[in-house]
C-alpha positions as CSV (number, residue, x, y, z in Angstrom):
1,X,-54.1,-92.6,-52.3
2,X,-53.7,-96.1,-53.7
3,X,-51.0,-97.9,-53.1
4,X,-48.5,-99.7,-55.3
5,X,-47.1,-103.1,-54.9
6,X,-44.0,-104.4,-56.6
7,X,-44.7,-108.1,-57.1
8,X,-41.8,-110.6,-57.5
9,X,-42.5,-114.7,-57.9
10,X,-39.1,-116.3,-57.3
11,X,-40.7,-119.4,-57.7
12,X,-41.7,-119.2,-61.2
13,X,-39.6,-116.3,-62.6
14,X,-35.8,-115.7,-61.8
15,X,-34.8,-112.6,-60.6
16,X,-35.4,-109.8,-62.8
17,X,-31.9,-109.1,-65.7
18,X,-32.3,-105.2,-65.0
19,X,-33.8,-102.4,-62.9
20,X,-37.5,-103.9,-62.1
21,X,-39.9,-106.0,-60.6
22,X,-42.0,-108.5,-62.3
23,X,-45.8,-107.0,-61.8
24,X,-47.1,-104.0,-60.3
25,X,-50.0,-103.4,-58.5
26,X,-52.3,-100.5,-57.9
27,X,-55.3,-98.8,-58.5
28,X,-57.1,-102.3,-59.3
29,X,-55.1,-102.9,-62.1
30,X,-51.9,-105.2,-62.6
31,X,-48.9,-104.5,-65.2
32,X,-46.7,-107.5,-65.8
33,X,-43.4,-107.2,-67.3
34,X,-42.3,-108.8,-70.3
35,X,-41.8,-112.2,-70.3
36,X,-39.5,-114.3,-72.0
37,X,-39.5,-118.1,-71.9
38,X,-37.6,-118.7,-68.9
39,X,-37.6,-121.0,-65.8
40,X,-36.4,-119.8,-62.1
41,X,-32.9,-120.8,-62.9
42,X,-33.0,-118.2,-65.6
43,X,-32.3,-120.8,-68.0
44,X,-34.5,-120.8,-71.7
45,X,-37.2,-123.1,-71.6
46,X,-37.9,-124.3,-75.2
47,X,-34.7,-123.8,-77.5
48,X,-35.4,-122.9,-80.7
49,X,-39.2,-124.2,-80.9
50,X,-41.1,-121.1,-80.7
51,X,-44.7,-122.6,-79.4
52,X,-42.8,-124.2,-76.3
53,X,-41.3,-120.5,-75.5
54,X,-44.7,-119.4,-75.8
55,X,-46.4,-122.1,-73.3
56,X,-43.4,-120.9,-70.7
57,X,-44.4,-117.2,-71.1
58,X,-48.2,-118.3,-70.3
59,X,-47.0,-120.0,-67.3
60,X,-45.1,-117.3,-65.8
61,X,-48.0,-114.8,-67.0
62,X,-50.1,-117.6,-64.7
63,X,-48.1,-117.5,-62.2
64,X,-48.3,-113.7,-61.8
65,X,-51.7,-113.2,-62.3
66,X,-52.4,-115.7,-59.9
67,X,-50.7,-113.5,-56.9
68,X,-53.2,-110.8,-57.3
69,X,-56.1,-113.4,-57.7
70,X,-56.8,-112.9,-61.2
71,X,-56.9,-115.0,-64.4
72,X,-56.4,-114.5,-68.2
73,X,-60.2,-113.6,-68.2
74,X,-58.9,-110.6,-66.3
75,X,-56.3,-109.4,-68.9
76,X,-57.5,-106.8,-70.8
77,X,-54.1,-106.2,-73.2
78,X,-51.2,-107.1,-74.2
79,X,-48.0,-106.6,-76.2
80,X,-46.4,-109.3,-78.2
81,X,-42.8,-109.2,-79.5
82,X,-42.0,-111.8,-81.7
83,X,-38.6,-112.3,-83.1
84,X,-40.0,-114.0,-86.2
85,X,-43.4,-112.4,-87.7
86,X,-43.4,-115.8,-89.5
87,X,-44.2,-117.5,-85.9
88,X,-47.4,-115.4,-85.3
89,X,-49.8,-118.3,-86.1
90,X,-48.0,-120.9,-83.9
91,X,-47.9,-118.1,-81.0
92,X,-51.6,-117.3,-81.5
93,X,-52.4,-121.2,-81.0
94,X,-50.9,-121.1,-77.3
95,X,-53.0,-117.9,-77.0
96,X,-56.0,-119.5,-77.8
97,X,-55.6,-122.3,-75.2
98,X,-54.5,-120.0,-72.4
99,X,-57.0,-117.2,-72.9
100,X,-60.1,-119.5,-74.4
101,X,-62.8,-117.0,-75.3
102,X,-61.3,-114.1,-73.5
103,X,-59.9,-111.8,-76.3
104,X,-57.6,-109.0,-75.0
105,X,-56.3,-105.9,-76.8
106,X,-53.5,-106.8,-78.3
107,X,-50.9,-105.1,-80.4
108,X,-48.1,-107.4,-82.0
109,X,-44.1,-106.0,-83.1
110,X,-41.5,-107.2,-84.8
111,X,-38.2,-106.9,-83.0
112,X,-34.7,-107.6,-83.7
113,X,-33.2,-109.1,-80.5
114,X,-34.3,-109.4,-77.2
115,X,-32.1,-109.7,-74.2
116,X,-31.6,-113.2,-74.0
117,X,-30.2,-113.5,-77.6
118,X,-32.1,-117.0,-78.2
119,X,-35.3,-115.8,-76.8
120,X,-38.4,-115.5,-79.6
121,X,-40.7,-113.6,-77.8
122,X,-41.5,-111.8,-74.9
123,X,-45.2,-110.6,-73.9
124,X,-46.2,-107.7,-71.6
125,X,-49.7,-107.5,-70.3
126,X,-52.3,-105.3,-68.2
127,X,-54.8,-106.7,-66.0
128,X,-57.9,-106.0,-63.6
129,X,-57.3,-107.6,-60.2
130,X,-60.4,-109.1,-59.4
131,X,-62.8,-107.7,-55.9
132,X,-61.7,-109.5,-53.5
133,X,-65.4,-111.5,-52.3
Protein backbone atom coordinates (compact mmCIF):
# COMPACT_ATOMS: atom_id res chain seq x y z
CA UNK A 1 0.00 0.00 0.00
CA UNK A 2 1.28 3.48 -0.82
CA UNK A 3 1.77 5.74 1.60
CA UNK A 4 0.53 9.25 2.08
CA UNK A 5 2.42 12.28 3.17
CA UNK A 6 0.94 15.46 4.44
CA UNK A 7 3.38 18.19 3.36
CA UNK A 8 3.56 21.50 5.21
CA UNK A 9 6.33 24.44 4.17
CA UNK A 10 6.37 26.90 7.10
CA UNK A 11 8.89 28.67 5.39
CA UNK A 12 7.00 29.77 2.53
CA UNK A 13 3.33 29.23 3.49
CA UNK A 14 1.79 30.18 7.02
CA UNK A 15 0.01 27.71 8.76
CA UNK A 16 -2.91 26.39 7.17
CA UNK A 17 -6.65 28.89 8.16
CA UNK A 18 -8.64 25.46 8.48
CA UNK A 19 -8.56 21.70 8.78
CA UNK A 20 -5.58 20.72 6.29
CA UNK A 21 -2.21 20.48 5.14
CA UNK A 22 -0.67 22.27 2.28
CA UNK A 23 0.21 19.19 -0.28
CA UNK A 24 -0.31 15.57 -0.11
CA UNK A 25 1.66 12.95 -1.31
CA UNK A 26 1.04 9.50 -2.52
CA UNK A 27 0.83 7.18 -5.17
CA UNK A 28 3.39 9.33 -7.36
CA UNK A 29 1.26 12.11 -7.47
CA UNK A 30 1.12 15.47 -5.44
CA UNK A 31 -2.20 17.60 -4.66
CA UNK A 32 -1.56 21.11 -3.50
CA UNK A 33 -3.99 23.10 -1.76
CA UNK A 34 -5.30 26.28 -2.87
CA UNK A 35 -3.26 29.02 -2.67
CA UNK A 36 -3.83 32.49 -2.00
CA UNK A 37 -1.26 35.23 -2.28
CA UNK A 38 0.18 35.07 1.05
CA UNK A 39 3.58 35.27 2.78
CA UNK A 40 4.59 33.02 6.09
CA UNK A 41 3.26 35.76 8.22
CA UNK A 42 -0.03 35.11 6.75
CA UNK A 43 -0.10 38.54 5.59
CA UNK A 44 -1.42 39.38 1.62
CA UNK A 45 1.28 39.81 -0.60
CA UNK A 46 0.11 42.20 -3.48
CA UNK A 47 -2.99 44.39 -2.29
CA UNK A 48 -5.22 45.03 -4.76
CA UNK A 49 -2.91 44.35 -7.89
CA UNK A 50 -4.04 41.08 -9.09
CA UNK A 51 -0.73 40.00 -11.28
CA UNK A 52 1.40 40.47 -7.96
CA UNK A 53 -1.15 37.98 -6.06
CA UNK A 54 -0.62 35.81 -8.79
CA UNK A 55 3.45 35.86 -8.84
CA UNK A 56 2.95 34.99 -4.74
CA UNK A 57 0.72 31.97 -5.54
CA UNK A 58 3.48 30.71 -8.13
CA UNK A 59 6.03 30.98 -5.47
CA UNK A 60 4.32 29.18 -2.90
CA UNK A 61 3.17 26.54 -5.69
CA UNK A 62 7.32 26.59 -6.14
CA UNK A 63 7.95 26.18 -3.09
CA UNK A 64 5.74 23.06 -2.66
CA UNK A 65 6.58 21.39 -5.61
CA UNK A 66 9.93 21.72 -4.95
CA UNK A 67 9.60 19.37 -1.60
CA UNK A 68 8.69 16.47 -3.66
CA UNK A 69 11.39 17.28 -6.33
CA UNK A 70 9.13 18.31 -8.96
CA UNK A 71 8.69 21.41 -11.18
CA UNK A 72 5.76 23.15 -13.05
CA UNK A 73 6.74 20.75 -16.01
CA UNK A 74 5.37 18.15 -13.62
CA UNK A 75 1.88 19.80 -13.06
CA UNK A 76 -0.54 18.24 -14.98
CA UNK A 77 -3.81 20.48 -13.72
CA UNK A 78 -5.01 22.93 -12.13
CA UNK A 79 -7.98 25.05 -10.80
CA UNK A 80 -8.09 28.74 -10.98
CA UNK A 81 -10.51 30.91 -8.86
CA UNK A 82 -10.46 34.24 -9.76
CA UNK A 83 -12.39 36.87 -8.02
CA UNK A 84 -12.64 39.07 -11.09
CA UNK A 85 -13.22 37.07 -14.60
CA UNK A 86 -12.03 40.52 -15.94
CA UNK A 87 -8.29 39.59 -14.49
CA UNK A 88 -8.00 36.34 -16.54
CA UNK A 89 -5.55 37.83 -19.05
CA UNK A 90 -3.24 39.41 -16.51
CA UNK A 91 -3.31 35.98 -14.47
CA UNK A 92 -2.60 34.01 -17.59
CA UNK A 93 0.64 36.23 -18.20
CA UNK A 94 2.20 35.06 -14.73
CA UNK A 95 1.18 31.58 -15.95
CA UNK A 96 2.93 31.84 -18.96
CA UNK A 97 6.24 32.80 -17.23
CA UNK A 98 6.00 30.17 -14.50
CA UNK A 99 4.94 27.24 -16.59
CA UNK A 100 6.81 28.29 -20.13
CA UNK A 101 5.71 25.60 -22.57
CA UNK A 102 4.32 23.28 -20.10
CA UNK A 103 0.41 23.55 -20.53
CA UNK A 104 -1.62 21.89 -17.80
CA UNK A 105 -5.31 21.01 -17.64
CA UNK A 106 -6.86 23.71 -16.39
CA UNK A 107 -10.33 24.66 -15.52
CA UNK A 108 -11.03 28.42 -14.46
CA UNK A 109 -14.25 29.72 -11.89
CA UNK A 110 -15.62 32.62 -10.99
CA UNK A 111 -16.08 33.02 -7.23
CA UNK A 112 -17.54 35.40 -4.94
CA UNK A 113 -15.23 35.62 -2.00
CA UNK A 114 -12.48 33.70 -0.81
CA UNK A 115 -11.48 33.46 2.74
CA UNK A 116 -9.19 36.15 3.01
CA UNK A 117 -11.79 38.84 1.93
CA UNK A 118 -9.01 40.85 -0.15
CA UNK A 119 -7.62 37.86 -1.77
CA UNK A 120 -8.21 37.66 -5.91
CA UNK A 121 -7.38 34.31 -6.51
CA UNK A 122 -6.44 31.14 -5.21
CA UNK A 123 -5.09 28.12 -7.46
CA UNK A 124 -5.14 24.37 -6.68
CA UNK A 125 -3.05 21.95 -8.62
CA UNK A 126 -2.18 18.15 -9.19
CA UNK A 127 1.23 16.97 -9.97
CA UNK A 128 3.54 13.87 -10.84
CA UNK A 129 6.47 13.64 -8.34
CA UNK A 130 9.28 12.98 -10.41
CA UNK A 131 11.47 9.11 -10.06
CA UNK A 132 13.74 9.75 -7.88
CA UNK A 133 17.33 9.05 -10.18
Amino acid sequence: MPSIKRIRVPEALPPPISHYTDAVAAGGWLWISGLLALGSDGSLIGGDDVVQQAERVHENMKAVLATVGAGFEDVVKVTVYLHRIADRAAVNTVRQRYFGNSRPASTLVEVSAFVVPEALLEIDAVARIPEAG
